[in-house]
C-alpha positions as CSV (number, residue, x, y, z in Angstrom):
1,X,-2.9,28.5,-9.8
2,X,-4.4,26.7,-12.6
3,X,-7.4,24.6,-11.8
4,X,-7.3,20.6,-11.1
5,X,-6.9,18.8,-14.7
6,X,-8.3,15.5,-15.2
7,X,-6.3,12.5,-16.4
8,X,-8.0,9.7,-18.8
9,X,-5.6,7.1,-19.0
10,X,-6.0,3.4,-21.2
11,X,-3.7,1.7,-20.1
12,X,-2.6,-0.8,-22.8
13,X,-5.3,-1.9,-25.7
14,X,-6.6,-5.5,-24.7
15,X,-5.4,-5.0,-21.0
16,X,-6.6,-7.6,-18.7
17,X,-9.8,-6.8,-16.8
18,X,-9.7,-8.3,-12.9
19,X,-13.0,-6.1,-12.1
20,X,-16.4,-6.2,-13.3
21,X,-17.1,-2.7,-12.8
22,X,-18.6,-1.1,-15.8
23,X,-15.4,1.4,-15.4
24,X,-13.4,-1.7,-16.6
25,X,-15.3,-2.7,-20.1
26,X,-13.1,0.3,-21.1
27,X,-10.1,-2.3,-21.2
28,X,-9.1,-0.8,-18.4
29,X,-9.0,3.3,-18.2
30,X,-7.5,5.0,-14.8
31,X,-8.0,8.4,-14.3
32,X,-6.0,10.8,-12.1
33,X,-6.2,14.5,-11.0
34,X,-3.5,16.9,-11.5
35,X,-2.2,20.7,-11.1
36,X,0.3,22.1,-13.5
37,X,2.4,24.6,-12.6
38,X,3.3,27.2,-15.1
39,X,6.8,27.8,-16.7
40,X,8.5,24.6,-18.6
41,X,7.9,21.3,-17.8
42,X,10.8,20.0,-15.5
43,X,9.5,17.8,-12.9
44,X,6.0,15.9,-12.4
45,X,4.9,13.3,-9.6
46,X,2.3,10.8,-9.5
47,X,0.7,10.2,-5.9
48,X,-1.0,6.7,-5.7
49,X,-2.4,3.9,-3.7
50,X,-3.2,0.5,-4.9
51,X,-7.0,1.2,-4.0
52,X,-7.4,4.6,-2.4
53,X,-9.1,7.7,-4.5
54,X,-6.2,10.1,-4.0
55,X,-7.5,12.4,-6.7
56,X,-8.3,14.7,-3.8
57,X,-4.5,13.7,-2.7
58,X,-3.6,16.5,0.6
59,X,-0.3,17.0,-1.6
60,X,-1.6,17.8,-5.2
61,X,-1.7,21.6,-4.9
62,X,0.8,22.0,-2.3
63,X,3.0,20.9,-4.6
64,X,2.2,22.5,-7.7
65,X,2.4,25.7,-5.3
66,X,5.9,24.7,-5.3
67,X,6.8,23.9,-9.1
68,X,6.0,20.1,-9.2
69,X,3.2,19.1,-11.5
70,X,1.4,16.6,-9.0
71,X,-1.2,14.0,-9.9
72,X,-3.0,11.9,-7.7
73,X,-3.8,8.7,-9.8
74,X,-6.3,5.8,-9.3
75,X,-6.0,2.4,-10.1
76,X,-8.0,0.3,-11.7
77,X,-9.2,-1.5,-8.3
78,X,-10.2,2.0,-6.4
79,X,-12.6,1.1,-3.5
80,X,-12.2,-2.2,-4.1
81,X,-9.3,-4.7,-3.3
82,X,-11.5,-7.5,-3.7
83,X,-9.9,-9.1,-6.1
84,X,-6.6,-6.7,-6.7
85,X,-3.2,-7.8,-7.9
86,X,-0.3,-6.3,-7.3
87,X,1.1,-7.2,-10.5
88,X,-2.1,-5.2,-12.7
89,X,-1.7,-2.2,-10.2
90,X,1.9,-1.4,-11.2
91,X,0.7,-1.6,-14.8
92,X,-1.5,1.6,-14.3
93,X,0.9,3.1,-12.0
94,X,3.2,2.6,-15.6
95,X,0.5,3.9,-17.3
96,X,0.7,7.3,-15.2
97,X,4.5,7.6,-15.9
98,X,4.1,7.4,-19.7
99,X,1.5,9.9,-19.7
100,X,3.2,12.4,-17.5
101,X,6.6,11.7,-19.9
102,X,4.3,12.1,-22.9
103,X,3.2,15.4,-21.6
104,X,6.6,16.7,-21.7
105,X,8.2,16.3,-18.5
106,X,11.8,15.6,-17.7
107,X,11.6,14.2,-14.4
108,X,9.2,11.8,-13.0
109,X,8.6,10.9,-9.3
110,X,6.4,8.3,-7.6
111,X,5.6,9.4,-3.9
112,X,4.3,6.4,-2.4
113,X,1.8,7.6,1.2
114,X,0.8,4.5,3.1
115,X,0.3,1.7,1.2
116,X,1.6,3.6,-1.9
117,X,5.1,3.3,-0.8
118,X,5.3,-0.4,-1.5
119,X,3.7,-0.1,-4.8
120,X,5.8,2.4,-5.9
121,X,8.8,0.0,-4.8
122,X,7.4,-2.7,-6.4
123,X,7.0,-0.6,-9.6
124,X,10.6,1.1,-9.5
125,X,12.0,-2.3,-8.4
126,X,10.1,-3.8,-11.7
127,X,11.0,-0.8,-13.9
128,X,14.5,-1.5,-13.3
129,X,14.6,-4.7,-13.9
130,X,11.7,-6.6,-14.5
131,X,10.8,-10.2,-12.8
132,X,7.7,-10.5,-12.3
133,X,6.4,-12.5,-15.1
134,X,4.1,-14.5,-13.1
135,X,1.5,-13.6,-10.7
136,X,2.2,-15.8,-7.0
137,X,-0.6,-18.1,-8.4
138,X,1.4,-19.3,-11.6
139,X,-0.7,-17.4,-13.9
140,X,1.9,-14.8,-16.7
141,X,1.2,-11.6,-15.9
142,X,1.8,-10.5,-19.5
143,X,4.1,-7.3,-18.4
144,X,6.7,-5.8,-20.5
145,X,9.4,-3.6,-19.8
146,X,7.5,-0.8,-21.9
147,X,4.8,-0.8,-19.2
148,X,6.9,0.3,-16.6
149,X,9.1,3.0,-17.6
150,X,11.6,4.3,-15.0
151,X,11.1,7.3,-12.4
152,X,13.9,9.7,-10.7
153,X,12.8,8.9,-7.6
154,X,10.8,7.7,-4.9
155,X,9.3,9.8,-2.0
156,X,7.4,7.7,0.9
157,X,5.5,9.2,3.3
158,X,3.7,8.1,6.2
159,X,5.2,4.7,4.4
160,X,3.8,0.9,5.3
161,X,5.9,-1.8,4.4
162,X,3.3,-3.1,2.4
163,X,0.2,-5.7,2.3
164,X,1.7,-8.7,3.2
165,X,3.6,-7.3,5.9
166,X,0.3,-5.4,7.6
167,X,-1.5,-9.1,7.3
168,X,1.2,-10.2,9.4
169,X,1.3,-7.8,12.1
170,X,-2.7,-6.8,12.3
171,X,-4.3,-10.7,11.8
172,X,-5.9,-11.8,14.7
173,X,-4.5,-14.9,16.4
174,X,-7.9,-15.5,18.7
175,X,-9.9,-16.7,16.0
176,X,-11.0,-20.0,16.4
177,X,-13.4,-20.5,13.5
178,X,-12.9,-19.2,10.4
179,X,-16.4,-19.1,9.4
180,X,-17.5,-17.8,12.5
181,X,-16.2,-13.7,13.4
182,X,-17.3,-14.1,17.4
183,X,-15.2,-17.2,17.7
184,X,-12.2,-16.4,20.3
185,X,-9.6,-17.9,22.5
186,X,-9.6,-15.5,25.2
187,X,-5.8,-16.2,25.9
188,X,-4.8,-14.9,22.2
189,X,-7.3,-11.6,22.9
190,X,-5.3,-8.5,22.5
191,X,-8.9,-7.0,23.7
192,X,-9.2,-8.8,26.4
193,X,-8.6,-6.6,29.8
194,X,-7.6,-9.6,31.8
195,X,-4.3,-9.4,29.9
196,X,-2.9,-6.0,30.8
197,X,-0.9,-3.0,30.2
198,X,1.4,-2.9,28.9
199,X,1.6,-6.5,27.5
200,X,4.3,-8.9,28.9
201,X,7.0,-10.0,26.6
202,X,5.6,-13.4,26.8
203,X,2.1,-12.4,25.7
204,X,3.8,-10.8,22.7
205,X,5.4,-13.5,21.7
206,X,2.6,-16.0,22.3
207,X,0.8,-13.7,20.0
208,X,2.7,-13.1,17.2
209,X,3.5,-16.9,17.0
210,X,0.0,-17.3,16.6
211,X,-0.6,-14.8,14.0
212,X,2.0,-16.4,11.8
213,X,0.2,-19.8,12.4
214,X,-2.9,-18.7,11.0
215,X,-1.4,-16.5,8.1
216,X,0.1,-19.9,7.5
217,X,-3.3,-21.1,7.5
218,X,-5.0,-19.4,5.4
219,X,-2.2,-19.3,3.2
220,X,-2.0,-22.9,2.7
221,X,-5.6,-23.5,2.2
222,X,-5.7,-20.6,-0.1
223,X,-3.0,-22.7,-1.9
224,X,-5.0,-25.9,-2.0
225,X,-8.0,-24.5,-2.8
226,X,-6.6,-22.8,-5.9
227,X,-5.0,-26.3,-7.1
228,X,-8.7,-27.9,-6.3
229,X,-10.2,-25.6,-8.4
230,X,-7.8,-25.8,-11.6
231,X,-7.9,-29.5,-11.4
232,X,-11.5,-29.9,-11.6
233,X,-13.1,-29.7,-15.2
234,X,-15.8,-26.7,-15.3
235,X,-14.6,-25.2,-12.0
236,X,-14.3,-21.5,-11.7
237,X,-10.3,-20.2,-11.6
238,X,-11.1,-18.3,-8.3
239,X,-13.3,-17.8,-5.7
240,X,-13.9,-15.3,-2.7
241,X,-13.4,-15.9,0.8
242,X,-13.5,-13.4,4.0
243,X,-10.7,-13.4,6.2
244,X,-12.6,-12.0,9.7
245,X,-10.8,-9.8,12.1
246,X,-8.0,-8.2,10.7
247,X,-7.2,-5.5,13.1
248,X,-5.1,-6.7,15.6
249,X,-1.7,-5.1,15.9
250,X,-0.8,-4.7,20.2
251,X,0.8,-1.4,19.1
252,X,-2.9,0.5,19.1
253,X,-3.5,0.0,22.6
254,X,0.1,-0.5,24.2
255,X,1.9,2.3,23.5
256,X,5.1,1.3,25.1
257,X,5.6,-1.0,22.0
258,X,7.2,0.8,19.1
259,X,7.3,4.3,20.8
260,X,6.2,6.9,19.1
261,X,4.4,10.2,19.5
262,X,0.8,8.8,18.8
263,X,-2.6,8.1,20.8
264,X,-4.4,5.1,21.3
265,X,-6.6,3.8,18.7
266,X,-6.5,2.8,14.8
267,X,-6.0,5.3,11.9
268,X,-10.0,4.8,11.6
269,X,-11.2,5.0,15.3
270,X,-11.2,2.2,17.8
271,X,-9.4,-0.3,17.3
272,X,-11.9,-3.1,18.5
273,X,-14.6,-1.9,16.5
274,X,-12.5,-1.9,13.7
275,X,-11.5,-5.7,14.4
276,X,-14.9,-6.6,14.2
277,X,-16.4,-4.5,11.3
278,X,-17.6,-5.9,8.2
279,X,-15.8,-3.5,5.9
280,X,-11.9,-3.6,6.7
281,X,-8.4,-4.6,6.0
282,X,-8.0,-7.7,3.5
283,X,-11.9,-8.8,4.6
284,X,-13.3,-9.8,1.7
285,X,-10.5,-11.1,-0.6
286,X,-10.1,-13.8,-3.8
287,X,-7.6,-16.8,-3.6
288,X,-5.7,-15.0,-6.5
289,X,-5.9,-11.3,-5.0
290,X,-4.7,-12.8,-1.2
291,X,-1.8,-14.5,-2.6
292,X,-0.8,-11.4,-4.4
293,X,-1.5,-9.2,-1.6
294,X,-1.8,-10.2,1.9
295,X,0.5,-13.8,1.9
296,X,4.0,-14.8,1.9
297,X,4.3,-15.1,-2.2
298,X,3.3,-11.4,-2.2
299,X,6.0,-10.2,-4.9
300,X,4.9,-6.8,-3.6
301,X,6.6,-6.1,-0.3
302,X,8.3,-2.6,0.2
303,X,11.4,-2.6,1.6
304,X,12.9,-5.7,-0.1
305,X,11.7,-3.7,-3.4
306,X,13.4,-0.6,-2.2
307,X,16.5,-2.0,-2.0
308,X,17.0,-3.1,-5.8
309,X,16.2,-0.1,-6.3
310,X,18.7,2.9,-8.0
311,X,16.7,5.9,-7.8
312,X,16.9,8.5,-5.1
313,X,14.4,8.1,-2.1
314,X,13.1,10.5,0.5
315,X,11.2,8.8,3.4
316,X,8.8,11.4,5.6
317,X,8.3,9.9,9.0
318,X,4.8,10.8,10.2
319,X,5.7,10.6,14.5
320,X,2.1,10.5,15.4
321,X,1.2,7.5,13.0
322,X,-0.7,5.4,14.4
323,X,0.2,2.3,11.9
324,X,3.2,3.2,11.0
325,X,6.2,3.7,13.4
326,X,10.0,3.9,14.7
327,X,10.9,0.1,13.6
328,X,8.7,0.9,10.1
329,X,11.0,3.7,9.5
330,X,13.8,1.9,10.4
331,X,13.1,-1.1,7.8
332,X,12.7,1.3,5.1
333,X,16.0,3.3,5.9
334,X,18.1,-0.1,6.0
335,X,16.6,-0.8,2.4
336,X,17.5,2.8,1.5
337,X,20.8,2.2,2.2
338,X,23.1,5.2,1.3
339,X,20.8,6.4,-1.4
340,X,18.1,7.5,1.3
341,X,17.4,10.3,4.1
342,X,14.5,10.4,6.5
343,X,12.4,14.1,7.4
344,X,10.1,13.8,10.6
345,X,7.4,15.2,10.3
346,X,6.7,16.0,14.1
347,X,2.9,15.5,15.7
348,X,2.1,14.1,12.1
349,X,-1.1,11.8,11.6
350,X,-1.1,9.0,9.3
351,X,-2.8,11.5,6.2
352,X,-2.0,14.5,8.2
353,X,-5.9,15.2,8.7
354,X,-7.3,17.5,10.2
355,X,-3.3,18.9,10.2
356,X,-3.2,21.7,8.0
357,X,-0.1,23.4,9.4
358,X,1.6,20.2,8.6
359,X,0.9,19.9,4.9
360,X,3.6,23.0,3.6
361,X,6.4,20.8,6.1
362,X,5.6,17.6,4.0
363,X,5.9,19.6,0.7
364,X,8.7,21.2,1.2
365,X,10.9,18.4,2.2
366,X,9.4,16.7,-1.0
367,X,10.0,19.5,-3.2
368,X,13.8,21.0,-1.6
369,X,14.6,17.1,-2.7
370,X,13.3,17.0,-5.9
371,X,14.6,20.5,-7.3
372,X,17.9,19.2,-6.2
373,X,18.0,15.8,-8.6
């Protein structure tokens, strides 16, 4: 097998630079891992998040093992989706693409793993047509259908429906002061015991009504705050904000909601403690980069992507996910429509870890669909 390859990538002279990372006075340059498989050059994938390192993706060899050049690619906001847009993301994605066609290879293929799958809808949905011409604050993105060239297909796995979506579903409602992360209403607190399992229908519905509210919230102000600032002569374009306790979702500690074959808890340990951390989902976010990502304008949602899209698709259901689950799949297959098939992968984690024996049952179902394009 021939040894991991790296990938130096500039995306387009002049790009627009959203990071101050010294990484990004090279106007911007991604770089991406890959294995190449011996024998001619018929099909390549690219494996990417919109700010996960997945050069050390669990699918890169497995997959060259079986044929398919894999490479796990990095965006220009790894480790940090302080400020990240949706709309620049896609770009390097596009960036990928070109330099996997460049290298000779006939077939392209985005797999999208968590919250890769929407940006690799929200890329192939843009490929095929592109719309996006501004970002959800008014800004021109500046893309051109040469940025985004076209792949043969899309293969989700372990898929979220994307950003937006995940604000909606993991916010918490008990907040009660923005500026203050111990602020609660104890009759919004998912944590709170005096509620019970498994919650009552009303409960839920109490709760998500409030979730909505403050999305709405925070959305609005986000709004406002934007217009403030472009109105006032000398005024910065953006600013930062922290949205505080972002791990909410009634699904990681009732289990009876959304049934599926996984244990209590978050993806990254308790589910409280993550709540309440300083480092987690959409905490620390810019008025451009939460309107792009975690709100209502997103442009960047998955399965309403997914369904303007052509390509082939290939979803792998992961049925001890603890974030993703039976109605997640379901949303995906709807957008899918007749040009998609599910594979479960059975006892399957979110990133399969600590699952080894899983790994050759997720690359196989990717690779049986991908010889037979």
């Amino acid at each position: 097998m021939p040894e991991l390859q790296l990938a130096v990538i500039d995306v387009k002279p002049g790009a627009a630079m959203e990071s101050q990372s010294g990484l990004q006075m090279l106007r911007p340059r991604i770089y991406g891992a890959y294995r190449a498989p011996a024998g001619p050059k018929k099909i390549a994938a690219i494996v990417m998040h919109p700010t996960s390192n997945f050069m050390g993706h669990y699918l890169i060899a497995p997959l060259a093992e079986r044929g398919i050049c894999c490479m796990g690619l990095n965006s220009r906001y790894m480790g940090n989706d302080t400020v990240l847009l949706m709309e620049r993301a896609i770009q390097d994605l596009g960036a990928g693409v070109q330099f996997l066609r460049a290298a000779g290879y006939e077939k392209v293929l985005l797999i999208g793993n968590s919250g890769g799958a929407a940006l690799a809808s929200f890329y192939q949905a843009q490929a095929e047509k592109l719309t996006a011409h501004h970002f959800p604050d008014g800004d021109p993105t500046h893309l051109h259908p040469d940025d985004l060239p076209p792949a043969d297909g899309i293969a989700l796995c372990a898929a979220h429906q994307g950003r937006s979506k995940l604000m909606r579903d993991w916010i918490d409602p008990s907040v009660t002061d923005e500026h203050d992360p111990l602020s609660v209403d104890p009759e919004l607190d998912m944590y709170d015991a005096r509620h019970g399992l498994p919650y009552s229908a009303q409960f839920l519905a109490r709760f998500s009504a409030a979730q909505k509210a403050r999305l709405d919230r925070l959305e609005n102000w986000a709004v406002e705050r934007l217009r403030l600032l472009r109105s006032t002569p000398g005024a910065p374009r953006d600013q930062a904000f922290i949205v505080y306790r972002t791990h909410a979702d009634p699904r990681c500690v009732d289990l009876s909601i959304d049934r599926n074959d996984r244990a209590p808890g978050s993806v990254w340990g308790d589910a409280r403690q993550v709540n309440y951390s300083a480092n987690a989902m959409g905490r620390t976010t810019s008025l451009t980069a939460f309107l792009s990502q975690w709100s209502s304008r997103s442009q960047a949602d998955g399965p309403s992507n997914l369904a303007h899209t052509t390509a082939p698709k290939l979803l792998l259901t992961y049925t001890a996910d603890q974030s993703t689950f039976p109605s997640t799949r379901d949303a995906w297959l709807q957008a899918g429509g007749a040009r998609i098939r599910n594979v479960d992968i059975v006892g399957g984690n979110h990133y399969l870890a600590g699952q080894s024996e899983l790994v050759p049952r997720a690359a196989d179902a990717i690779a049986e669909w991908a010889h037979a394009l």
